[in-house]
C-alpha positions as YAML, in Angstrom:
chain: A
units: angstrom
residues:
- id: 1
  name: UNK
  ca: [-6.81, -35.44, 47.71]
- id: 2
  name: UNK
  ca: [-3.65, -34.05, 46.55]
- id: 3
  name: UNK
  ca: [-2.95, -36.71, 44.21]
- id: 4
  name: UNK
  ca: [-6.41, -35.50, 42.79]
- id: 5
  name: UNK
  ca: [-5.55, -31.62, 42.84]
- id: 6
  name: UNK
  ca: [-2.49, -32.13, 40.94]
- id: 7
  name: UNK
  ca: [-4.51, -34.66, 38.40]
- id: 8
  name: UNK
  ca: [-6.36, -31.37, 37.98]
- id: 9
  name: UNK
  ca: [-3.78, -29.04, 37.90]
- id: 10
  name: UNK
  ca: [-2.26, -31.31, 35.30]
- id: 11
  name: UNK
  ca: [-5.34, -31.39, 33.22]
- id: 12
  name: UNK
  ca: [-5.75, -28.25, 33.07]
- id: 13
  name: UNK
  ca: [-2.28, -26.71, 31.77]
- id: 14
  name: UNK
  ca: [-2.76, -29.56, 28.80]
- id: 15
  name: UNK
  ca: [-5.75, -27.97, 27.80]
- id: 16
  name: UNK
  ca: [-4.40, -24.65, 28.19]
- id: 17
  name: UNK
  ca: [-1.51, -25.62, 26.30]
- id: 18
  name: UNK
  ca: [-3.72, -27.03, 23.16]
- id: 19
  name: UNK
  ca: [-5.68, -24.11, 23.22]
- id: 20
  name: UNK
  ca: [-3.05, -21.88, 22.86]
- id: 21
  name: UNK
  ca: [-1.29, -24.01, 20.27]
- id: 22
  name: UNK
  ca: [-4.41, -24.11, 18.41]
- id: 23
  name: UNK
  ca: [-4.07, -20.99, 15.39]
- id: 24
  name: UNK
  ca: [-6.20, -18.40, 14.62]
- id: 25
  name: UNK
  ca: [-8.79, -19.19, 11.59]
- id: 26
  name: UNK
  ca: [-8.52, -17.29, 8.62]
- id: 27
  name: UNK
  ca: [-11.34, -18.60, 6.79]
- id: 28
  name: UNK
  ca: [-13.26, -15.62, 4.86]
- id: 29
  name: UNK
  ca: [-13.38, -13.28, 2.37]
- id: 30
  name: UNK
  ca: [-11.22, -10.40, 2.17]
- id: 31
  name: UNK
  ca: [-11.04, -6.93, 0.61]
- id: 32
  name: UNK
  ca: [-8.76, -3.95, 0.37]
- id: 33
  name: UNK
  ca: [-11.43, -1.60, 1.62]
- id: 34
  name: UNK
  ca: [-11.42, -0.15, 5.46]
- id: 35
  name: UNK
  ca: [-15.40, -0.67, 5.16]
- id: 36
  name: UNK
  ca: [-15.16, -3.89, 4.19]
- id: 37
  name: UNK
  ca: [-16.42, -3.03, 0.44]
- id: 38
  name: UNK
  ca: [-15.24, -4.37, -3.02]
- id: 39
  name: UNK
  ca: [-14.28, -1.27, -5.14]
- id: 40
  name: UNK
  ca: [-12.57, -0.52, -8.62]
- id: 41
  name: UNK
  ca: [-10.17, 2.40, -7.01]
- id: 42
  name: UNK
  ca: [-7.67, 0.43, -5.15]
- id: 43
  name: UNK
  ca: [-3.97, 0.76, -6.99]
- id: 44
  name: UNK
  ca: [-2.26, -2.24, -5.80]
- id: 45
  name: UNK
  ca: [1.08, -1.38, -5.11]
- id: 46
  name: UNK
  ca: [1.29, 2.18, -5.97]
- id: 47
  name: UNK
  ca: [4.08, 3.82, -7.20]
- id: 48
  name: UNK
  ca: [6.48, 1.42, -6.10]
- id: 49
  name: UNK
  ca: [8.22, 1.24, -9.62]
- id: 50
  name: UNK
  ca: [9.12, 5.14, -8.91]
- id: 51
  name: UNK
  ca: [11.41, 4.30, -5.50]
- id: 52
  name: UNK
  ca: [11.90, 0.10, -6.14]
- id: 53
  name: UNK
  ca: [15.78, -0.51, -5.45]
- id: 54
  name: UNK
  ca: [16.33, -2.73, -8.50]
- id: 55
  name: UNK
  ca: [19.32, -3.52, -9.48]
- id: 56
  name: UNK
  ca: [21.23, -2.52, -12.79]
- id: 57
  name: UNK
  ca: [19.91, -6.07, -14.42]
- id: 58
  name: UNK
  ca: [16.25, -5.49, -12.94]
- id: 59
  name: UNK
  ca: [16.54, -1.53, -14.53]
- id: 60
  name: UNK
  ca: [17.71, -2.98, -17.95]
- id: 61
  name: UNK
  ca: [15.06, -5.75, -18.28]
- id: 62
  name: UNK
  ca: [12.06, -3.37, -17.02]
- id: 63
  name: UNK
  ca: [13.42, -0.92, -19.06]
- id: 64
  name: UNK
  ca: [13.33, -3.76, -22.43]
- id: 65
  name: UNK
  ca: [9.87, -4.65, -21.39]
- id: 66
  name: UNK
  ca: [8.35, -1.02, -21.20]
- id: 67
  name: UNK
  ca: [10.09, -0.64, -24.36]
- id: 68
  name: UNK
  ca: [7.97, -3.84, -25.86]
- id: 69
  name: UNK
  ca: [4.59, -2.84, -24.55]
- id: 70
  name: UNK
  ca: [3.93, 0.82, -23.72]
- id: 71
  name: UNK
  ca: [2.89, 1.96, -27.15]
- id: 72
  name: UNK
  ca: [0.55, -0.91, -27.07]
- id: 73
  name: UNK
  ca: [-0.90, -0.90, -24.03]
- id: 74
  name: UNK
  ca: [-0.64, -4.53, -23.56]
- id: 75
  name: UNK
  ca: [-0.90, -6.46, -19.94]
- id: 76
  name: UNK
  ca: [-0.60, -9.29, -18.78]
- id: 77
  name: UNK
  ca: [-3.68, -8.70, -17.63]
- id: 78
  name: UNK
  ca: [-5.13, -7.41, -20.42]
- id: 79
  name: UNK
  ca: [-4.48, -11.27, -22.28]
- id: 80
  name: UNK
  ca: [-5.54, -12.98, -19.18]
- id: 81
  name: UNK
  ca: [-2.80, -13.55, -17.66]
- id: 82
  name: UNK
  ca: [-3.26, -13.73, -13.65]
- id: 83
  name: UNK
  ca: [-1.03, -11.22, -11.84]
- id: 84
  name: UNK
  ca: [1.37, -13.96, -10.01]
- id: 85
  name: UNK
  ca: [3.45, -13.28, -6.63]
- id: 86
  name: UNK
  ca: [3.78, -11.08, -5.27]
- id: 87
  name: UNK
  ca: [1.56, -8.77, -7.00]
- id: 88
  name: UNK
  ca: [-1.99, -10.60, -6.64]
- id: 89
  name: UNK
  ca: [-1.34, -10.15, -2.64]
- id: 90
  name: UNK
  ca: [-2.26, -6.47, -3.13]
- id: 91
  name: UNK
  ca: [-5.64, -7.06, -4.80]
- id: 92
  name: UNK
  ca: [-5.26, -4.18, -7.56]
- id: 93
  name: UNK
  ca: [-8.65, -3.30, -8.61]
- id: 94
  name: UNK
  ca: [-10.58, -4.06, -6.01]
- id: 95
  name: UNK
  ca: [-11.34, -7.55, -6.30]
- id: 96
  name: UNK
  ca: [-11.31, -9.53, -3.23]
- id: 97
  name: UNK
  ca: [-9.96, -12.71, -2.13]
- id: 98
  name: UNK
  ca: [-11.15, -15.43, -0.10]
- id: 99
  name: UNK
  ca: [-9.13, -17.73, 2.33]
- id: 100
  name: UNK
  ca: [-10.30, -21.11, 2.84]
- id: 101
  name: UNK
  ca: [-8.00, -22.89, 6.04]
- id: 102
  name: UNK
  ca: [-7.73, -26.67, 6.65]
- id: 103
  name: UNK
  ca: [-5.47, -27.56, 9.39]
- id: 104
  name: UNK
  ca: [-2.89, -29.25, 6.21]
- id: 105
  name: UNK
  ca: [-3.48, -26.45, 3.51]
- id: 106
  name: UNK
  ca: [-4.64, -22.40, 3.41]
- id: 107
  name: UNK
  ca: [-6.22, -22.27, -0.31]
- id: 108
  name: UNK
  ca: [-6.19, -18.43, -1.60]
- id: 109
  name: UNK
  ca: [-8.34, -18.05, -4.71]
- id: 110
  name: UNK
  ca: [-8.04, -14.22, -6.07]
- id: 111
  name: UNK
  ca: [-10.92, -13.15, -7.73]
- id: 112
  name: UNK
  ca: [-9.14, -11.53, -10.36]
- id: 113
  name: UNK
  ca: [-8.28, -14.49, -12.87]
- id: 114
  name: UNK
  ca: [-9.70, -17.09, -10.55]
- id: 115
  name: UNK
  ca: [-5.98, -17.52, -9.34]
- id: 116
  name: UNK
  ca: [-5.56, -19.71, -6.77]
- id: 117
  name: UNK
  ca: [-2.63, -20.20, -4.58]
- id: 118
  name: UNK
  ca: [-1.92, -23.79, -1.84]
- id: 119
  name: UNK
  ca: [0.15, -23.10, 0.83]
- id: 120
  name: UNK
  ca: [1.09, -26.12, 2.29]
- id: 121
  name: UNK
  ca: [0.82, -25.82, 6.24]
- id: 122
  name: UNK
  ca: [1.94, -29.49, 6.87]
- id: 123
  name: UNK
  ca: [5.34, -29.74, 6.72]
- id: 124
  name: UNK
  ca: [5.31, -31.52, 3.36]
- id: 125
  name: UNK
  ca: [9.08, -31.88, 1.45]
- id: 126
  name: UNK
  ca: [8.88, -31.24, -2.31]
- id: 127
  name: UNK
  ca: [12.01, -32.29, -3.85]
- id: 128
  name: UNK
  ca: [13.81, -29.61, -6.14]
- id: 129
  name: UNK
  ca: [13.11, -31.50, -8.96]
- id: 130
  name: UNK
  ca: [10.22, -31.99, -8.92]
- id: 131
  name: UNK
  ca: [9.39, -28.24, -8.70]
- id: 132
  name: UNK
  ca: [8.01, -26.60, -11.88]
- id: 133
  name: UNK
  ca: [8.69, -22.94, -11.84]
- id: 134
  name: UNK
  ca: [5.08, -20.89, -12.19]
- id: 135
  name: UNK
  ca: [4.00, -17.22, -11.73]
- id: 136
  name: UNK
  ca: [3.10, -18.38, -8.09]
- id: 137
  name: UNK
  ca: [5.47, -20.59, -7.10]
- id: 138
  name: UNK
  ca: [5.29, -22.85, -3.86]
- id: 139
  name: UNK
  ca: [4.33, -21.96, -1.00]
- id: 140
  name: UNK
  ca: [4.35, -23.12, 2.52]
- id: 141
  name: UNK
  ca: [3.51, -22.10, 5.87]
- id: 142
  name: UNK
  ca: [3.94, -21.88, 9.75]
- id: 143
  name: UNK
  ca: [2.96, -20.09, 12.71]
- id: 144
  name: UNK
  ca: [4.35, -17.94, 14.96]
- id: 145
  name: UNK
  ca: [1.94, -17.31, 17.64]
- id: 146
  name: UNK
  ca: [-1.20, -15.72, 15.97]
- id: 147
  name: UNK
  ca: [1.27, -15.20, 12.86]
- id: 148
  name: UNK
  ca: [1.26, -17.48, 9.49]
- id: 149
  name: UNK
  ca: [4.37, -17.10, 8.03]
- id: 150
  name: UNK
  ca: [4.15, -17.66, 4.19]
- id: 151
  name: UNK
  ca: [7.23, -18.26, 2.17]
- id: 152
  name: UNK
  ca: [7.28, -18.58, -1.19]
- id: 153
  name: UNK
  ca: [9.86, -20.07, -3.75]
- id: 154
  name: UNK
  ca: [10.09, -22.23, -7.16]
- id: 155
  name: UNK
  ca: [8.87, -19.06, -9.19]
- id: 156
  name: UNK
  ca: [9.70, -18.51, -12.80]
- id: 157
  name: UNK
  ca: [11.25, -14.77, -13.57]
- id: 158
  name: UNK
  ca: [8.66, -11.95, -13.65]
- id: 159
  name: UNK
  ca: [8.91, -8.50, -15.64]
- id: 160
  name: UNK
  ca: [5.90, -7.69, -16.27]
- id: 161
  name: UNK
  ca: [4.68, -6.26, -13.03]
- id: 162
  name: UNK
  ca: [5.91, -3.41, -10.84]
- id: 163
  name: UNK
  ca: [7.49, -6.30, -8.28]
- id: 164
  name: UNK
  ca: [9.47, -7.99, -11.11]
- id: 165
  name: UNK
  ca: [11.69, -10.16, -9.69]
- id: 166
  name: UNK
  ca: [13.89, -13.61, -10.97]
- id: 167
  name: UNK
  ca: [13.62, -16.92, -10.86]
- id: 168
  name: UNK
  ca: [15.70, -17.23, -7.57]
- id: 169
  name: UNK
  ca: [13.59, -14.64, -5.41]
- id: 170
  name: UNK
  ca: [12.32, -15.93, -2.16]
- id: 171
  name: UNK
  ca: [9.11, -13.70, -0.86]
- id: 172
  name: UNK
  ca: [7.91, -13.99, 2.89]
- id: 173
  name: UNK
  ca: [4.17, -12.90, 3.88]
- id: 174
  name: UNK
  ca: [2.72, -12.63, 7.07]
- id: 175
  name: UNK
  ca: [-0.94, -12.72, 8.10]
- id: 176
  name: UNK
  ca: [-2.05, -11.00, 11.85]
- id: 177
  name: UNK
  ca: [-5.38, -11.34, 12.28]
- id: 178
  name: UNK
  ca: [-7.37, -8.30, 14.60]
- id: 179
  name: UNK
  ca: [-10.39, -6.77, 15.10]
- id: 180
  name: UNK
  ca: [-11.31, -3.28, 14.24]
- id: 181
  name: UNK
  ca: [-13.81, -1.08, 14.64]
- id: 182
  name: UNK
  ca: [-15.48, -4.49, 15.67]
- id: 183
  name: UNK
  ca: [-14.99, -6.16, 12.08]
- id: 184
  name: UNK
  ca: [-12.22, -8.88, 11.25]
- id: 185
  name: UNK
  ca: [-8.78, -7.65, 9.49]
- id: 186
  name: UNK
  ca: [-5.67, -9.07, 8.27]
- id: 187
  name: UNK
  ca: [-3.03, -7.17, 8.85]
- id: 188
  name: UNK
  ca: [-0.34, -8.03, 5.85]
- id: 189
  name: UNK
  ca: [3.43, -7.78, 5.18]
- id: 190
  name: UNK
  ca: [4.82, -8.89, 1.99]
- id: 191
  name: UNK
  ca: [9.18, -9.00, 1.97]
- id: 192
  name: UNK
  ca: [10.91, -10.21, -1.43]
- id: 193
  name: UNK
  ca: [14.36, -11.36, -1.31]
- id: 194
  name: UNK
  ca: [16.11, -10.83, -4.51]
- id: 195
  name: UNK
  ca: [19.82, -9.89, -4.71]
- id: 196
  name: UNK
  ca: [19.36, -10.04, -8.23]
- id: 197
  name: UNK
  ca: [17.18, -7.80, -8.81]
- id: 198
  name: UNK
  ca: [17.35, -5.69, -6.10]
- id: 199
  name: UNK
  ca: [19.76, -3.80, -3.58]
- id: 200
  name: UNK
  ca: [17.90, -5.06, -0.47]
- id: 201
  name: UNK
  ca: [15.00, -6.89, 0.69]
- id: 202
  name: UNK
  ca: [12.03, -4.44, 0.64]
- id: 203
  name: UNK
  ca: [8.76, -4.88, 2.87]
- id: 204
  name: UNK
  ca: [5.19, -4.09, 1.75]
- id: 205
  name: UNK
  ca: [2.33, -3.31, 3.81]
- id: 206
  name: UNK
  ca: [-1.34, -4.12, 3.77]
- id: 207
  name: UNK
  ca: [-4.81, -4.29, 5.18]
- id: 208
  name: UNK
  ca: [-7.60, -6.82, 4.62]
- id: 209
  name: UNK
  ca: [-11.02, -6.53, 5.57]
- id: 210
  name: UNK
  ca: [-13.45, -9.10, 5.74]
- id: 211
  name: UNK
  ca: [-16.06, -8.33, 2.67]
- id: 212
  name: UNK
  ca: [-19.44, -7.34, 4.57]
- id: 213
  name: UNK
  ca: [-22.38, -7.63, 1.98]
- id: 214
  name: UNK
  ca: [-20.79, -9.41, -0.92]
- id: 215
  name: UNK
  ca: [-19.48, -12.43, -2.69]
- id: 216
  name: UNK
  ca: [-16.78, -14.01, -4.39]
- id: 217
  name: UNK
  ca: [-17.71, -13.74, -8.39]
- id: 218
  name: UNK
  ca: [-17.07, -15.81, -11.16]
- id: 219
  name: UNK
  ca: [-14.05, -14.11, -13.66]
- id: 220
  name: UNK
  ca: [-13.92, -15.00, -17.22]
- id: 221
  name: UNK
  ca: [-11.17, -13.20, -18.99]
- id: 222
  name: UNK
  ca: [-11.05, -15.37, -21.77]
- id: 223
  name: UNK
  ca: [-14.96, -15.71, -22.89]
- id: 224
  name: UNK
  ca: [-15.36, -12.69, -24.91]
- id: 225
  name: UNK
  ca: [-12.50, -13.27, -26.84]
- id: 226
  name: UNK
  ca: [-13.80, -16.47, -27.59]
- id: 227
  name: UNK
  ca: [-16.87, -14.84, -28.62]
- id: 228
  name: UNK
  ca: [-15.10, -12.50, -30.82]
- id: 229
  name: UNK
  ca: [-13.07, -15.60, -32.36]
- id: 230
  name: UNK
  ca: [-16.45, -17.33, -33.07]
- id: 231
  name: UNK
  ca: [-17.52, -13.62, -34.81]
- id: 232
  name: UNK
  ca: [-14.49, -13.55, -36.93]
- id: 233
  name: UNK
  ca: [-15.05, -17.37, -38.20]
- id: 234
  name: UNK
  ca: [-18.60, -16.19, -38.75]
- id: 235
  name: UNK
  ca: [-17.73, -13.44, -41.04]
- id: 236
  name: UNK
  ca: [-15.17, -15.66, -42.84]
- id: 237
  name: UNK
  ca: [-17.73, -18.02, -43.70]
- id: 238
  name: UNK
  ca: [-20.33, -15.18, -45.17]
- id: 239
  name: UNK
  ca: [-17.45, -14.33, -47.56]
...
């Protein structure tokens, strides 16, 4: 009998022990918006530009690239150019994103540009070299408790957003799930790394909510200027 009772016992602190292990599921779509809606007035990051702590060399390059563009009004956006890490974390605009989790991979697919991010939640080794730098980088992930831990590396340098930061920046997210008001939310941190181009780490701060009533859309940036392209050959050929 008390061969059985500890059989039990036993039993039951393994499946305690795998249910605790087991992470939270972050599986859904996700908006900006305390209601849960998708809306055009969200501002991203703000006025972080106005307070960043950049360094001299960040000042000088922003400075070259306002320089550039600010009687234009060009964007990256503006030629379809997806915002890249770590600005599409704060989902300026309005659009939303949607998480899809696998127990080897969290896929994040912005809305915005259809950019879509892999962070590997398997351990997986990379080598160096075999790394190409992007706009997104790498990514990979752990947990810690109900915590993934995101960190981010292999980026190229960025200047043209408000987070500008270089090649060698290293940026650490991290995703608490809770419930609110009886809806899901993601509560988000966002920490770049950069001596270069800045005078200390700084720390962002987010909330998601889970989209009520909507749907991820389709986003074509680059079809109408196709179409205009095909209008221009048109008129050439009239002449």
């Amino acid at each position: 009998m008390l061969r059985q009772l500890c059989t039990t016992a036993g039993m039951f602190l393994l499946l305690s022990t795998v249910r605790a292990a087991t992470p939270p599921d972050l599986t859904g779509i996700w908006t900006l918006d305390p209601d849960g809606k998708a809306g055009p007035a969200l501002n991203g990051v703000g006025d972080f530009e106005k307070t960043a702590p950049y360094t001299p060399l960040a000042r000088g390059k922003r400075a070259a690239y306002h320089s550039l563009v600010d009687a234009t009004g060009d964007s990256p956006g503006a030629h379809c150019v997806p915002s890249g890490m770590p600005l599409a974390v704060f989902l300026g605009g309005g659009y939303p994103v949607e998480f899809i989790q696998r127990p080897e991979q969290l896929t994040i697919i912005y809305e915005a540009h259809n950019e879509v991010r892999r962070v590997f939640l398997d351990g997986r080794h990379i080598d160096a070299g075999d790394i190409l730098p992007s706009r997104d980088g790498v990514s990979w992930g752990h947990w810690e408790g109900n915590t993934l831990v995101v960190e981010t590396t292999g980026l190229e340098e960025s200047i043209d957003q408000p987070t500008a930061h270089s090649e060698n920046a290293r940026i650490v997210e991290r995703y608490t799930p809770h419930t609110d008001g009886g809806v899901r939310r993601l509560a988000v941190e966002v920490t770049v790394v950069d001596p270069a181009f800045y005078t200390s780490s700084f720390t962002l701060q987010r909330d998601y909510t889970q989209l009520r009533g909507g749907r991820m859309l389709d986003y074509d940036c680059t079809e109408s200027d196709w179409e205009d392209h095909l209008d221009a050959l048109r008129q050439q050929q009239k002449k």
